[in-house]
C-alpha positions, 0 to 999 in steps of 0.5 A: 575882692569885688570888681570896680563895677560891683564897688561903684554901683548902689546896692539896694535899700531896705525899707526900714526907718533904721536903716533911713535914720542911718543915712540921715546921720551920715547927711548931717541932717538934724532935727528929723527921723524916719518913722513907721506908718502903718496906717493913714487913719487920722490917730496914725497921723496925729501921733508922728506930728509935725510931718513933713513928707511921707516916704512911699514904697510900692512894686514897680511894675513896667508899663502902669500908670505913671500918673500914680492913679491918674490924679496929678499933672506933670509941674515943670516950673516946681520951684523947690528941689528935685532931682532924676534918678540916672542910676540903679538902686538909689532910689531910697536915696533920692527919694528923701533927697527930694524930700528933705530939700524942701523942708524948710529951716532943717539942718543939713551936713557941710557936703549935702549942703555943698552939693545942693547948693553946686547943683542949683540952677541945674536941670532935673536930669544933671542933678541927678547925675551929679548927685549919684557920682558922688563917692560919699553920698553912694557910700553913705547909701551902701553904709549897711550893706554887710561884706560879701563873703563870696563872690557869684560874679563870673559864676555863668550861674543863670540870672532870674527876674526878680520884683522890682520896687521903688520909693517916691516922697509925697510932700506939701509945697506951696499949697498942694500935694507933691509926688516927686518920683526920680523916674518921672520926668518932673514932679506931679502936683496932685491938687491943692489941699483944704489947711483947714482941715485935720491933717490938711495935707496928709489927708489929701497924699492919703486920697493919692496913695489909696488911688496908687494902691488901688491900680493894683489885684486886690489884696497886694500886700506890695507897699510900705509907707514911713513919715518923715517927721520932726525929731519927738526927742527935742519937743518932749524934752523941752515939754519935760522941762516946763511940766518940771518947772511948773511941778506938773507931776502927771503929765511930767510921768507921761512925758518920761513915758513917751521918752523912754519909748522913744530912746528904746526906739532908737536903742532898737534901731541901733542893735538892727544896723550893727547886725545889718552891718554883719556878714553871717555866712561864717556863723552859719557856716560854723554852726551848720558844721558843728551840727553835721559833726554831731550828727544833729543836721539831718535830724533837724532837715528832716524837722523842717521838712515835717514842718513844712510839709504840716503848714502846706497841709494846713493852708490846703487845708483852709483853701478846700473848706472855703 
C-alpha cells in the first residue's frame, strides 16, 4: 500500500489528447476535445476550426527566460481566470484549467463550476491553492495513472535527475494572445492580433511559440502542442442532417466520411486509457517466466543484443560519412 504522501500527491500527466478528453469528462465539460497539432501551417489550423486555445508542452528548463522569448508583458489586471500552480505535477491540469475558464458559453461539471465560482475574487496564488487541495479534482488528474504493483519507497535506491516539462495554454482574450503559465506570477499578454486575417489569433500564438522553440539548441525535439477545439462530432452531425434534407448525396458521403473518423478517433482514445489504466508488471512477469522455462529467454536477450549492437553500428555508421 502507497503511503499518505504517495496518495495526495499529483502524478504526472501524459501529453496525450486521450488522456486530456478523459480529464474533460471527469470535469463535466461539454462541447470540447483536445486534439493533436503537429504543425502550426495555416491547413493544420483550418482543419481543428473552431479553436480556442492552444495547449503547449515544452522542457523546463531552470533560469530561461521566463517571458517565453521576450515578446510579452506581465497583465496583473487579466480579467478572465487564472490560477498559480502550488504543487508538483499538476500542471497539465492547470493548464487547461486556465484555459477552458475563459471560453465563453462552454458547459462545465456541477463541482468545476462550484469550485470556480468559490474561487472568484481570490488572488492567483489562493486559487491555486484551492483548486490543487481538491480530492477529486487531484483524483480526476490521477484517474490514468495504473496501480503500483511495487512499491520503490524506502528502498535507499539512489534518486537521479530527470528532464522536467510543463504545460502552459496560449488563448485570445479581449483582443491579444494570452500565455497563462501556472509558474509565472500572472499571465502575459503577447500583442494584439490582426481578426482580419486568416486564423487571427492563432497566427499570432504561432509567432509566439516559434520564438519559445527558438530560445532552444537547434534541433530540440522537446515540445508537444495540442488544440483545444470545439467538439466536430455535434457540427458535423447537424451538416449531416441539412445535406439529407436537402438530399445532397456528395457532401452527405463526405460528412459520413468525416464521422466515421472522428467516432474511430474516439473508439482509439478509448482502447489507449483502458491499457493506460492497466498495471502490466504481472503480464510481463509471466511471460518473461514462461520464456525462461522454455529456455526462449536468453535466446531472445542475446536477439536484442545482436539488434542492437546492428543499430549502434548503422548510426555510427552514417555519423562517419557525414
Amino acid at each position: 500500500m502507497a503511503d499518505d504522501e504517495t496518495e495526495s500527491s499529483w502524478k504526472l500527466f501524459e501529453s496525450d489528447p486521450a488522456c486530456f478528453n478523459e480529464l474533460f469528462t471527469a470535469l463535466g465539460v461539454r462541447g470540447l476535445i483536445v486534439d493533436d497539432l503537429y504543425s502550426l501551417d495555416d491547413a493544420s489550423l483550418s482543419a481543428l476550426r473552431p479553436l480556442h486555445a492552444l495547449v503547449f508542452l515544452f522542457k523546463w528548463v531552470a533560469g530561461a527566460d521566463e517571458k517565453g522569448g521576450g515578446t510579452g508583458q506581465y497583465d496583473n489586471d487579466f480579467g478572465g481566470f487564472f490560477m498559480r500552480q502550488t504543487v508538483n505535477n499538476a500542471c497539465a491540469t492547470i493548464a487547461v484549467l486556465n484555459g477552458i475558464c475563459n471560453i465563453p458559453a462552454i458547459e462545465l461539471g456541477t463541482e468545476l463550476a462550484q469550485l470556480i465560482e468559490f474561487s472568484n475574487g481570490l488572488d492567483y496564488e489562493t486559487k491555486g491553492e484551492v483548486f490543487t487541495s481538491s480530492d477529486w479534482l487531484r483524483t480526476a488528474h490521477n484517474s490514468l495513472i495504473p496501480p503500483s504493483a511495487v512499491s520503490l519507497e524506502n528502498l535507499g535506491l539512489p534518486k537521479t535527475a530527470e528532464d522536467a516539462y510543463h504545460f502552459v495554454v496560449y488563448l485570445p482574450q479581449v483582443g491579444s494572445v494570452y500565455e497563462l503559465d501556472g509558474l509565472k506570477r500572472a499571465p502575459v499578454n503577447h500583442g494584439s492580433y490582426n481578426e482580419s486575417v486568416n486564423f487571427g489569433w492563432a497566427q499570432k500564438a504561432r509567432e509566439v511559440i516559434e520564438a519559445r522553440i527558438a530560445t532552444y539548441p537547434a534541433g530540440s525535439v522537446h515540445f508537444n502542442l495540442l488544440a483545444i477545439r470545439s467538439d466536430p462530432l455535434p457540427i458535423i452531425q447537424t451538416q449531416l442532417n441539412e445535406a439529407k434534407a436537402k438530399n445532397q448525396s456528395e457532401l452527405m458521403r463526405l460528412l459520413e466520411e468525416q464521422m466515421l473518423v472522428e467516432k474511430e478517433k474516439r473508439d482509439r482514445w478509448a482502447f489507449d486509457n483502458s491499457i493506460r489504466r492497466h498495471n502490466h508488471l504481472g503480464l510481463i512477469y509471466a511471460l518473461l517466466s514462461g520464456m525462461s522455462q522454455t529456455g526462449g529467454l536468453d535466446k531472445a536477450v542475446e536477439g536484442a543484443k545482436a539488434k542492437y549492437k546492428e543499430i549502434r553500428e548503422r548510426e555510427e555508421s552514417k555519423g562517419g560519412a557525414q
